[in-house]
Residue frames relative to the residue before (quaternion, step in Angstrom):
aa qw qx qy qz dx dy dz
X 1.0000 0.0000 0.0000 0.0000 0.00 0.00 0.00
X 0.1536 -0.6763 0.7184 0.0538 4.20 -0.91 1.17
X 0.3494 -0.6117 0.7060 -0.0736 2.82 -0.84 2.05
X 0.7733 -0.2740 0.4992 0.2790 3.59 -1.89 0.49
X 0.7730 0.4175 -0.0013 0.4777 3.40 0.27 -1.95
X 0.8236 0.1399 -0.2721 0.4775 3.26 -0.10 -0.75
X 0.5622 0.5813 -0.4615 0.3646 3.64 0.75 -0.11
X 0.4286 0.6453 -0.3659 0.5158 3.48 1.79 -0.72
X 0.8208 0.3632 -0.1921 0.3968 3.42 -0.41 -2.03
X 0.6578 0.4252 -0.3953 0.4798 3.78 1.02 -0.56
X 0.5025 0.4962 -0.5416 0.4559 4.10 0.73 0.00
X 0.5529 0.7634 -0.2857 0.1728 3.45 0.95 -1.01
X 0.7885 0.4400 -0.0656 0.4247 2.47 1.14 -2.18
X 0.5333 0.6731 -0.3666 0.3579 3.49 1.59 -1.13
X 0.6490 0.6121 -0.2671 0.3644 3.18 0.96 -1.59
X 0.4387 0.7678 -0.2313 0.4056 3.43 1.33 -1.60
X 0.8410 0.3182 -0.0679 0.4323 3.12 -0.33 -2.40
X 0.7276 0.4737 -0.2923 0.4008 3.78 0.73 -0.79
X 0.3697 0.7761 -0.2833 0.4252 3.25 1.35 -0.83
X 0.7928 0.4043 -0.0508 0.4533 2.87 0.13 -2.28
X 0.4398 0.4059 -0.4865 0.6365 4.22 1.05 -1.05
X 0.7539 0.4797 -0.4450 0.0593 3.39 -1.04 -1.02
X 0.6465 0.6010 -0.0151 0.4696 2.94 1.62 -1.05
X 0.5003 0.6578 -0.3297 0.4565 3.46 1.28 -0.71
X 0.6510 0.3680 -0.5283 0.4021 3.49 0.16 0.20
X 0.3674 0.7161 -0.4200 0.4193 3.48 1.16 -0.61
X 0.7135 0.4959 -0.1871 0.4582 3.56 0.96 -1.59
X 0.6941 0.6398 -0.1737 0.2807 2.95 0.44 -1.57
X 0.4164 0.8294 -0.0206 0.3717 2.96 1.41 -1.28
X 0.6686 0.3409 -0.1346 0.6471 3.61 0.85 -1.76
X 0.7652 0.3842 -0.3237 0.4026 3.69 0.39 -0.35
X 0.2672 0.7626 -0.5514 0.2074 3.41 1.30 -0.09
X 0.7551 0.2268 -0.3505 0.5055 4.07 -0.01 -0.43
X 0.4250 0.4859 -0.6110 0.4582 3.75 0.26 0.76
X 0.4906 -0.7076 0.4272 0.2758 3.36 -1.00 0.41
X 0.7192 -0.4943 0.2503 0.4192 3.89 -0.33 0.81
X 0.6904 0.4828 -0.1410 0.5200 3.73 0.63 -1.56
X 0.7240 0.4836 -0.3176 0.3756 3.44 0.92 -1.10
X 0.6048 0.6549 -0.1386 0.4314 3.43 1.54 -0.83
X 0.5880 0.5016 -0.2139 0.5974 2.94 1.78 -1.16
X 0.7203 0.5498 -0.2955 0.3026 3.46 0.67 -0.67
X 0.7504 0.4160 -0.2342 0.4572 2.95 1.70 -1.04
X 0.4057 0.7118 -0.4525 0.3521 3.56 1.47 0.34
X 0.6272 0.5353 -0.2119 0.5246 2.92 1.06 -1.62
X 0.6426 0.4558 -0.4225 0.4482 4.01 0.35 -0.71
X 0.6276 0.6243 -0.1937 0.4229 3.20 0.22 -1.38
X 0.8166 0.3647 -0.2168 0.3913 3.45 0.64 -0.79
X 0.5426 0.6257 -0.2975 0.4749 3.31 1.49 -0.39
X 0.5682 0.3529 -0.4774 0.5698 3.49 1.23 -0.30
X 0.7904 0.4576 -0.4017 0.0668 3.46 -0.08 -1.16
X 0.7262 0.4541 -0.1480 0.4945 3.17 1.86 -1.07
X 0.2579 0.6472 -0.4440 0.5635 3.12 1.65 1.00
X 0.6923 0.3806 -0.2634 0.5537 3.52 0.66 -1.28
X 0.7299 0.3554 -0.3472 0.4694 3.56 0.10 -0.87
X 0.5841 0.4605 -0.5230 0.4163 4.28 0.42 0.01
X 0.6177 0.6366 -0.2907 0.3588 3.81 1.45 -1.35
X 0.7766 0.3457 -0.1442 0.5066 3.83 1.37 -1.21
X 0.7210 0.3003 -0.2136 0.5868 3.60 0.98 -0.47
X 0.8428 0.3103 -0.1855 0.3987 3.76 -0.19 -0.78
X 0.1368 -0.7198 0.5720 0.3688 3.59 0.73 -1.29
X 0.7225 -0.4814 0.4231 0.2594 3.06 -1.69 -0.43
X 0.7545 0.4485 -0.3234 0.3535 2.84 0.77 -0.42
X 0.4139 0.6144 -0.5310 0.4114 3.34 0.46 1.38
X 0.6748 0.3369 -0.2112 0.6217 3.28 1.38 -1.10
X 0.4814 0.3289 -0.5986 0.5494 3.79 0.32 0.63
X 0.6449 0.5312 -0.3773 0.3996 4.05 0.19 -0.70
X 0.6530 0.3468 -0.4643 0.4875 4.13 0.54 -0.18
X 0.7223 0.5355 -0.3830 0.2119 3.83 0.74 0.02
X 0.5165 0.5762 -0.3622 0.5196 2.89 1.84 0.39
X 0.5818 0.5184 -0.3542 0.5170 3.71 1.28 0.76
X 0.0293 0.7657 -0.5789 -0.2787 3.42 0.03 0.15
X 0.5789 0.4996 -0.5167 0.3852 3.92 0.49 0.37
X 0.4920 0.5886 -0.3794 0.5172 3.27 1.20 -0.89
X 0.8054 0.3798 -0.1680 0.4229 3.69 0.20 -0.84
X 0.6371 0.4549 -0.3801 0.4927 3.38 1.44 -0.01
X 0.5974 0.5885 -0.3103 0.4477 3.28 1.34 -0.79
X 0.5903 0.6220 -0.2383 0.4560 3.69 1.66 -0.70
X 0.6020 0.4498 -0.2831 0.5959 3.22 1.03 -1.18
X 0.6159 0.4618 -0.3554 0.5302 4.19 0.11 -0.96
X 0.7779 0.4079 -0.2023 0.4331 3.98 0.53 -0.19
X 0.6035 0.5434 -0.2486 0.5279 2.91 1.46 -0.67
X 0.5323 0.5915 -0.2826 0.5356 3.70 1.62 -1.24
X 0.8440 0.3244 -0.0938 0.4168 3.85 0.10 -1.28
X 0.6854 0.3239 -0.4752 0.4466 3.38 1.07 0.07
X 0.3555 0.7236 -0.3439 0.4814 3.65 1.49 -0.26
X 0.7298 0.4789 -0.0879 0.4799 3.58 0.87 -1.13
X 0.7660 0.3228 -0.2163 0.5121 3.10 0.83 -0.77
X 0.5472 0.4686 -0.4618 0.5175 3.77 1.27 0.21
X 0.7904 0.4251 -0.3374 0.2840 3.14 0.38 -0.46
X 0.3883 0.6436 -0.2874 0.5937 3.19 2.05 0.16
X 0.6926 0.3385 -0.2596 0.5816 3.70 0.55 -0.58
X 0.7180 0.3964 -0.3933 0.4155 3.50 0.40 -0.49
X 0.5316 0.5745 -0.3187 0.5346 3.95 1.24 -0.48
X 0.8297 0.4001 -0.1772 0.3466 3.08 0.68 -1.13
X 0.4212 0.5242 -0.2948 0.6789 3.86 1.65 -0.42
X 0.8103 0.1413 -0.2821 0.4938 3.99 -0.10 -0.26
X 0.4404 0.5853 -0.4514 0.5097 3.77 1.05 0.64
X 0.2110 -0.8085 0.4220 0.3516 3.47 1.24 -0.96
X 0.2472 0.8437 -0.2411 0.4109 2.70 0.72 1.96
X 0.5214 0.7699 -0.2748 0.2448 2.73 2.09 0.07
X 0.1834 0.7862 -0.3663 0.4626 3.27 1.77 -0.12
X 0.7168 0.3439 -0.0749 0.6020 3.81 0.41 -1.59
X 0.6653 0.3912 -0.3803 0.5097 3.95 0.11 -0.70
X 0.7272 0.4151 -0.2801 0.4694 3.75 0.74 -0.27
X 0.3611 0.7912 -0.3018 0.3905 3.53 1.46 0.25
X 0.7401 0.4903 0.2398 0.3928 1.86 0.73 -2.67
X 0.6571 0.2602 -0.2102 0.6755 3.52 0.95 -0.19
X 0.5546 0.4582 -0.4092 0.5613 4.19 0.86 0.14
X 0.7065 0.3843 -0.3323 0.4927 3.99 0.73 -0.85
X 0.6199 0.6104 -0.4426 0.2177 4.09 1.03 -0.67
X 0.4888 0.7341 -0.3372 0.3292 3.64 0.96 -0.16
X 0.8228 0.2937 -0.0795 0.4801 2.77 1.65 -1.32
X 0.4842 0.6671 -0.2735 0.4957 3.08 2.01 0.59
X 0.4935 0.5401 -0.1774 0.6582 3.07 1.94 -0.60
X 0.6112 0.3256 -0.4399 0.5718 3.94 0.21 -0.63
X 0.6804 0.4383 -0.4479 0.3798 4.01 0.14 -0.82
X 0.6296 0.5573 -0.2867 0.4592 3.67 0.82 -0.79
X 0.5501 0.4757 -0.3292 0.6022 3.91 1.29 -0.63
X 0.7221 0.4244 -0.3412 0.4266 4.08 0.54 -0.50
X 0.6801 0.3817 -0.2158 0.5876 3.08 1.12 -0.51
X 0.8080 0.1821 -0.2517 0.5005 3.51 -0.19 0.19
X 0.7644 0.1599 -0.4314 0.4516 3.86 0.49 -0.16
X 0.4427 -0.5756 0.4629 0.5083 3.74 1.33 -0.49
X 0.1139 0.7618 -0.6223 0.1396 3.55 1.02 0.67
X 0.1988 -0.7960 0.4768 0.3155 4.10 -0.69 0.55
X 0.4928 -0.6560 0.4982 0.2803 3.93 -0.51 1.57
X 0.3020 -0.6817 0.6530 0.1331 3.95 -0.87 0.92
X 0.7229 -0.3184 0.3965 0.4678 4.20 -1.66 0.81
X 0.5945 0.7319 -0.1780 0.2815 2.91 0.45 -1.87
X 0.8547 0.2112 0.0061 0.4741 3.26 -0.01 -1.61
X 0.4470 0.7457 -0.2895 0.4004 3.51 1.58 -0.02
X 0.6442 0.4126 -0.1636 0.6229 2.99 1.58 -1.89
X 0.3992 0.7018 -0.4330 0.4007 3.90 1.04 -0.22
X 0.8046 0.4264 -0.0584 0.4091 3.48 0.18 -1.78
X 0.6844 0.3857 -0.3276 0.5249 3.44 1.46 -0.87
X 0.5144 0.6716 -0.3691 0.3849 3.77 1.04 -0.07
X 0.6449 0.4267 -0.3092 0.5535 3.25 1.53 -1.09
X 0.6924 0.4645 -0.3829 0.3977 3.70 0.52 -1.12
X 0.6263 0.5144 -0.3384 0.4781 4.04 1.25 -0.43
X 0.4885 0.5970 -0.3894 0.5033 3.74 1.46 0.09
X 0.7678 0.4085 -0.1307 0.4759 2.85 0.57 -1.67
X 0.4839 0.4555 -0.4426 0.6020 3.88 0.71 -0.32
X 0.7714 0.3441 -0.4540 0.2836 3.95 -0.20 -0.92
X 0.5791 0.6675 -0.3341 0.3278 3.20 1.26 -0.72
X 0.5938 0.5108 -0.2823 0.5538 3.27 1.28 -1.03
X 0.6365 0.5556 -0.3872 0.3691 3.59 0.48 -0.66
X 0.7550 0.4547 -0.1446 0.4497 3.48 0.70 -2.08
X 0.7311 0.5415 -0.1353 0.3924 3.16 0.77 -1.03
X 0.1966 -0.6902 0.6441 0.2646 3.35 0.84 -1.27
X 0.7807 0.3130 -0.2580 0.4754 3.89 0.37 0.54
X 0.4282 -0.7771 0.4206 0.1892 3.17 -1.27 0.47
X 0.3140 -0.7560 0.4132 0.3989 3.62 0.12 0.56
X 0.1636 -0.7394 0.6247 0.1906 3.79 0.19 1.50
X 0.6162 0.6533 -0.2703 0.3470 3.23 0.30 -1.60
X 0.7018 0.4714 -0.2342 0.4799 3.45 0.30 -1.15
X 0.7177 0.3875 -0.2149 0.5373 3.81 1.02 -1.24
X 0.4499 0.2788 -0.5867 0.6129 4.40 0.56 -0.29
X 0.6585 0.3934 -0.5944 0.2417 3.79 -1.03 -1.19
X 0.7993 0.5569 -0.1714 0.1468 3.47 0.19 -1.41
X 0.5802 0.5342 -0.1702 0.5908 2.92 2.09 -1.48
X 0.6505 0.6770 -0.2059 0.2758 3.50 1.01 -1.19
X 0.7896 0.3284 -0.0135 0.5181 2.94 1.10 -1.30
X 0.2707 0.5474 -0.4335 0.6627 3.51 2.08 0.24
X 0.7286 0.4594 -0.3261 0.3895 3.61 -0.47 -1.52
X 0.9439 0.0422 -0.1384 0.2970 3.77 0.69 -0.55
X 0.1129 0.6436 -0.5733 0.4942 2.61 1.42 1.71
X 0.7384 0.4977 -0.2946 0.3470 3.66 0.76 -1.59
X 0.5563 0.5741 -0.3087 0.5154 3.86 1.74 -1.01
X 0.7521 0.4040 -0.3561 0.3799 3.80 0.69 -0.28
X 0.8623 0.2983 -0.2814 0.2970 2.78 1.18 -0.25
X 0.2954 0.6941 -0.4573 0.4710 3.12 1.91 0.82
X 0.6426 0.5435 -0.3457 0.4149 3.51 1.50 -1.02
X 0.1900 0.8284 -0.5047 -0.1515 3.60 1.13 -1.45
X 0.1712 0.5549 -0.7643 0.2803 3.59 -0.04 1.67
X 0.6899 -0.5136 0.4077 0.3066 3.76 -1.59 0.23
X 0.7754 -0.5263 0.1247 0.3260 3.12 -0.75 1.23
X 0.7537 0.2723 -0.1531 0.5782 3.48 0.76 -1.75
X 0.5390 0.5743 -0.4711 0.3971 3.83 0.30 0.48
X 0.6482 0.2429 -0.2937 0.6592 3.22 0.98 -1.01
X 0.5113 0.4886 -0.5904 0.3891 4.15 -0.19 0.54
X 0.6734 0.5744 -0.1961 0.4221 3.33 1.28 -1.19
X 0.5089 0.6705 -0.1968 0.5027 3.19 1.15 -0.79
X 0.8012 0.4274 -0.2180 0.3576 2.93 0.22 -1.84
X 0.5462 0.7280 -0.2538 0.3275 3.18 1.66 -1.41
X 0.7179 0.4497 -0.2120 0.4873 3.48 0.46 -2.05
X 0.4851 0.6512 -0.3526 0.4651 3.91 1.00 -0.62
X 0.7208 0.4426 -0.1343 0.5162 3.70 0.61 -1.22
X 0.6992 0.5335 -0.3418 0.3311 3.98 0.52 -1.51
X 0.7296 0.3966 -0.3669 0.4192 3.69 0.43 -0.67
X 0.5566 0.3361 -0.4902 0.5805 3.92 1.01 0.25
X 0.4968 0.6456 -0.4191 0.4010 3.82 0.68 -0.38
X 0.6581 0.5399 -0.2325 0.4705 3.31 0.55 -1.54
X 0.6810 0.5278 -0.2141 0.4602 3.88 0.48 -1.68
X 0.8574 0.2571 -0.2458 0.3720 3.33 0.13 -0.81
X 0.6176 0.3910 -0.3530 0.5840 3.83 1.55 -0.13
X 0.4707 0.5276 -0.4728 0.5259 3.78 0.92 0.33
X 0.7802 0.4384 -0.2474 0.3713 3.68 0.37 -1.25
X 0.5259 0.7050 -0.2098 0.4270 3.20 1.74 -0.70
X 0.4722 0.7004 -0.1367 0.5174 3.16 1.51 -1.74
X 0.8527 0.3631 -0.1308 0.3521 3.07 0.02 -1.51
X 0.5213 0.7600 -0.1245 0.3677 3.21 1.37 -1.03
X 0.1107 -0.8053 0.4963 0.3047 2.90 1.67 -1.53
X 0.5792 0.5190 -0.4016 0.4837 3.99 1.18 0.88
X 0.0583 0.7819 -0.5414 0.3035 3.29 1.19 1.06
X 0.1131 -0.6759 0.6993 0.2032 3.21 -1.80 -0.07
X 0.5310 0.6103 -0.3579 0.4664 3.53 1.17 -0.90
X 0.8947 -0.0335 -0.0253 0.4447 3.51 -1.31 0.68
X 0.5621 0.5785 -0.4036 0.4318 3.84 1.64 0.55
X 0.7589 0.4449 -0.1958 0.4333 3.59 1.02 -1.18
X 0.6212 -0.4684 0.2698 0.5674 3.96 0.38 -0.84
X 0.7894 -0.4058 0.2086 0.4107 3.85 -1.84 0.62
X 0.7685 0.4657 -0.3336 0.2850 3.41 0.92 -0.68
X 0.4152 0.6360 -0.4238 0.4934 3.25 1.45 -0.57
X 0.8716 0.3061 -0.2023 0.3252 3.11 -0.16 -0.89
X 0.4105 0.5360 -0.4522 0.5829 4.08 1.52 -0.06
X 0.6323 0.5769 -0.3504 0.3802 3.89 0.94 -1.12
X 0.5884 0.5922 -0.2086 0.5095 3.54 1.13 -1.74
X 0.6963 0.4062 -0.3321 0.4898 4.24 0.11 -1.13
X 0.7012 0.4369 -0.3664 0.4281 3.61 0.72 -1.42
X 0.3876 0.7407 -0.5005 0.2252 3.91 0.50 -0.05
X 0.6694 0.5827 -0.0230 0.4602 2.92 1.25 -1.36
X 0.5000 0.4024 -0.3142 0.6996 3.77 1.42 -0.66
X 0.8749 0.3221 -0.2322 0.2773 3.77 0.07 -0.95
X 0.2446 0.6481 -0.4079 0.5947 3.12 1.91 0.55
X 0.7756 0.5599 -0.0992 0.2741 3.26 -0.38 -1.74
X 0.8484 0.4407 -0.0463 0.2896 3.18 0.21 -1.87
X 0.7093 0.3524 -0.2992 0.5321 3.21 1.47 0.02
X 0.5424 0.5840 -0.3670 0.4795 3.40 1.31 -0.19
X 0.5864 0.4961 -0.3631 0.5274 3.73 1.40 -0.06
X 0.4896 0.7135 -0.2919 0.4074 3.38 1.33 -1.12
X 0.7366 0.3087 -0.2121 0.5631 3.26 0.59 -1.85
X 0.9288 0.1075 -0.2848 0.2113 3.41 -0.26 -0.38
X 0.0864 0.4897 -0.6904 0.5254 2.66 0.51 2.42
X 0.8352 0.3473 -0.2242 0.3627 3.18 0.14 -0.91
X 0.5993 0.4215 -0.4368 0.5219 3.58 0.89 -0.21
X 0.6640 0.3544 -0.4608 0.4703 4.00 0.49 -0.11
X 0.6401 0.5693 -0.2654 0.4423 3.70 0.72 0.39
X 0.7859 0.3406 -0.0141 0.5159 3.28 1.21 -1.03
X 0.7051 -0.5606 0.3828 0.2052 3.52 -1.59 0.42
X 0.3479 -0.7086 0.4018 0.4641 3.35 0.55 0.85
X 0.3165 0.7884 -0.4058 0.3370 3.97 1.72 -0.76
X 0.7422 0.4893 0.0256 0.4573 2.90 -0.10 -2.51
X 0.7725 0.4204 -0.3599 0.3114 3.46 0.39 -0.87
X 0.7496 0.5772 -0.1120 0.3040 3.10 1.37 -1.31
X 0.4039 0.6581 -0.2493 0.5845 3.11 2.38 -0.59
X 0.7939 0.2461 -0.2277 0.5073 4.00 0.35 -1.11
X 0.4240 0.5110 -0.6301 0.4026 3.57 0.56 0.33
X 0.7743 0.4786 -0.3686 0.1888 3.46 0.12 -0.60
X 0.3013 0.7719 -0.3438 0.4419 3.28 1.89 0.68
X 0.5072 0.5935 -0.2850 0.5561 3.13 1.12 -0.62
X 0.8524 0.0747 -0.3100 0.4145 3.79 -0.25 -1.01
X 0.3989 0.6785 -0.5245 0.3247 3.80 1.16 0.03
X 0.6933 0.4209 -0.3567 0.4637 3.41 0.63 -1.09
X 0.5957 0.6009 -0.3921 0.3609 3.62 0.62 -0.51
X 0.7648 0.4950 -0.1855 0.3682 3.18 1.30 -0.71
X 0.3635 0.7497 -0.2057 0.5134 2.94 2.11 -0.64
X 0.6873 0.4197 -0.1889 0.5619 3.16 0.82 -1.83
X 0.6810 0.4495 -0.3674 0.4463 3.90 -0.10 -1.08
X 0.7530 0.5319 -0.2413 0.3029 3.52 0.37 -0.50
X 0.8454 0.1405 0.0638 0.5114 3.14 0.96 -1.68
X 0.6139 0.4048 -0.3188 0.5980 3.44 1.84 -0.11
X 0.8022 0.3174 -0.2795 0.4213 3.78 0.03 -0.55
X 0.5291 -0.5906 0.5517 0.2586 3.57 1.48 -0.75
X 0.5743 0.5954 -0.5294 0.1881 3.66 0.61 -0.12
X 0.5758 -0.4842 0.3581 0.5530 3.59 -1.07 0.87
X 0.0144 -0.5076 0.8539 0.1142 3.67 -2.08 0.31
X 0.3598 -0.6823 0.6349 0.0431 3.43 -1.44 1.23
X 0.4498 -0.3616 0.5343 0.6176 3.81 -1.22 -0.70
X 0.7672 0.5479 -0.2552 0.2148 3.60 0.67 -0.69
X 0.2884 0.6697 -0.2557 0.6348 2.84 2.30 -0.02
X 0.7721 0.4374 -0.1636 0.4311 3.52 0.36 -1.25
X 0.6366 0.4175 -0.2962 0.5768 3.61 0.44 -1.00
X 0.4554 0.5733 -0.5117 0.4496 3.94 0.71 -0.74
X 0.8512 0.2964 -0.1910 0.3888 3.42 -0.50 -2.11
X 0.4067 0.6089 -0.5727 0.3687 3.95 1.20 -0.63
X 0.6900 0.4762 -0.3171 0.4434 3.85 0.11 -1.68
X 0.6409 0.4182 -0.4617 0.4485 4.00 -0.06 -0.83
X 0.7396 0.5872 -0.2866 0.1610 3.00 0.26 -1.70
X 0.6315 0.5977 -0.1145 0.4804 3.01 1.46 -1.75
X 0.5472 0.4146 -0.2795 0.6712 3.96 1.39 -1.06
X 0.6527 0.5206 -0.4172 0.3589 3.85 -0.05 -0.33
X 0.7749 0.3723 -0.1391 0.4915 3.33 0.97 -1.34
X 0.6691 0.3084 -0.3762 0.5618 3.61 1.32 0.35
X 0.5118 0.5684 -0.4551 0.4559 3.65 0.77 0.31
X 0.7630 0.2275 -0.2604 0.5461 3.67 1.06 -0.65
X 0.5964 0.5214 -0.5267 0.3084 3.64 0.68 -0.31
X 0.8337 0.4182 -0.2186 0.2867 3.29 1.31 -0.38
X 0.3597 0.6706 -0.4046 0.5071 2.89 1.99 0.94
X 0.7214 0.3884 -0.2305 0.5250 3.15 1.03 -1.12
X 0.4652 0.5721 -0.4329 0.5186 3.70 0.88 0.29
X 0.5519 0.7705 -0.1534 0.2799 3.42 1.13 -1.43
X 0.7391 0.2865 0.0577 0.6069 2.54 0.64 -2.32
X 0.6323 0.5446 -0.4682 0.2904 3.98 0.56 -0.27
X 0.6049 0.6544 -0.1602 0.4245 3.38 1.89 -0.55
X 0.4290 0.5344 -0.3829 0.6195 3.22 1.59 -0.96
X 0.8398 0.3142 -0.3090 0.3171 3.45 -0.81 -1.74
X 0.6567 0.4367 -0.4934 0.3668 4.08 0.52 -0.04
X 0.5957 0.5208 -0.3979 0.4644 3.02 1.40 -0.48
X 0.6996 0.5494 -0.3314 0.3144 3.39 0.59 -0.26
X 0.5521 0.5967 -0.1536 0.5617 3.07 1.64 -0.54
X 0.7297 0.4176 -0.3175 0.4385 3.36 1.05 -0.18
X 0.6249 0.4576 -0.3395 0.5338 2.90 1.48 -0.55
């Protein structure tokens, strides 16, 4: 049931959590002479304390003692834990590559990488509609290759990647910050190795370069975190409608940024690219939200 209120406080949070993705290169950015992996490494630390604290005061434990009494649950965790790992550290390379242009692709095309993944794996049935959707994206991505003379890899791991482990959480369906937790403690003991060996190495950045780097490095871990609570507040609150419409804040600002903050080149071929998403974006939801407006009168009548 979407109460007044919580349908309010759950626009809030979406707005909040996407906001806050959109922006992250903005972040990312200050760490740009740290080395990618090392960043990635401290996100993933960093988070294990905070969303440690935030399972101890809001959730408890005893969810994340509950996925070890599955061992699918825990395989499906560990197969998430692998691909969302991957795909930060792919966005975070790829923003200080000056790439954000592409990281905003790539997170505009997952929606529709994720409905293909629902046909294939729940037998979800794919509407005209959403057909002419999917061939818009694959006619982007073909012009790019064409105008350009490249493929937007980047743009396709981000997209497939982060599809692929949307679909692993929710084959797993344990509660949100458990499987984050999970995913986390999964990650720390390669975490540990490679920022130990570093350490040693004497090719640190942490406690080697100056205070802010390193206030930048801990906060990874709040800016990990804090929207992934955000959203799921807001996805137990919201229309899957509503939800699926303001996600797409997120790569707009990215584009905003790639364009008019960092300067990255935008071509006609750049353009005719985002023309095709865009154009598959805005028929993929007008006709969801058509979709669903039909169901609920019908329901109402009956």
């Amino acid at each position: 049931m979407y109460t007044d209120d919580s349908s309010r406080t759950g626009a809030i949070a979406a707005v909040c959590a996407f906001v806050f993705w959109g922006m992250a290169p903005v972040y990312w950015k200050q760490v740009a002479h740290v080395p990618a992996f090392e960043v990635l490494c401290h996100r993933i630390l960093w988070s294990l304390f905070f969303v440690g604290a935030l399972l101890t005061f809001r959730s408890g434990w005893g969810t994340f003692k509950a996925i070890f009494a599955s061992k699918k649950t825990m395989f499906l965790l560990t197969l998430s834990g692998l691909l969302v790992g991957a795909n930060w550290g792919l966005y975070i390379w790829a923003v200080n590559s000056d790439m954000v242009l592409q990281t905003s692709l790539g997170y505009y095309i997952t929606p529709l990488v994720s409905m293909l993944l629902g046909v294939g794996v729940f037998k979800d049935t794919i509407r005209p509609i959403q057909l002419c959707a999917v061939l818009l994206v694959v006619a982007g991505v073909g012009t790019e290759l064409l105008m350009l003379g490249e493929l937007p890899w980047v743009s396709l791991v981000l997209a497939i990647s982060f599809a692929l482990y949307g679909l692993m959480r929710k084959l797993a369906n344990v509660e949100s910050l458990a499987g984050l937790m999970f995913e986390t403690v999964l990650l720390i003991p390669f975490v540990l190795y490679y920022l130990i060996s570093i350490e040693l190495q004497g090719t640190a950045s942490f406690m080697h370069v100056n205070a802010l780097t390193d206030m930048y490095l801990v906060g990874a871990g709040i800016i990990t975190s804090l929207p992934l609570v955000w959203f799921a507040y807001a996805a137990c609150r919201l229309r899957l409608t509503t939800l699926g419409l303001l996600q797409y804040i997120s790569p707009s600002l990215a584009f905003l940024q790639g364009v008019f903050l960092f300067n990255e080149p935008f071509s006609m071929g750049h353009l005719f690219t985002f023309m095709f998403i865009w154009s598959a974006l805005a028929l993929y939801s007008g006709e969801g939200w058509l979709q669903r407006s039909r169901q609920s009168l019908h329901a109402e009548k009956v």
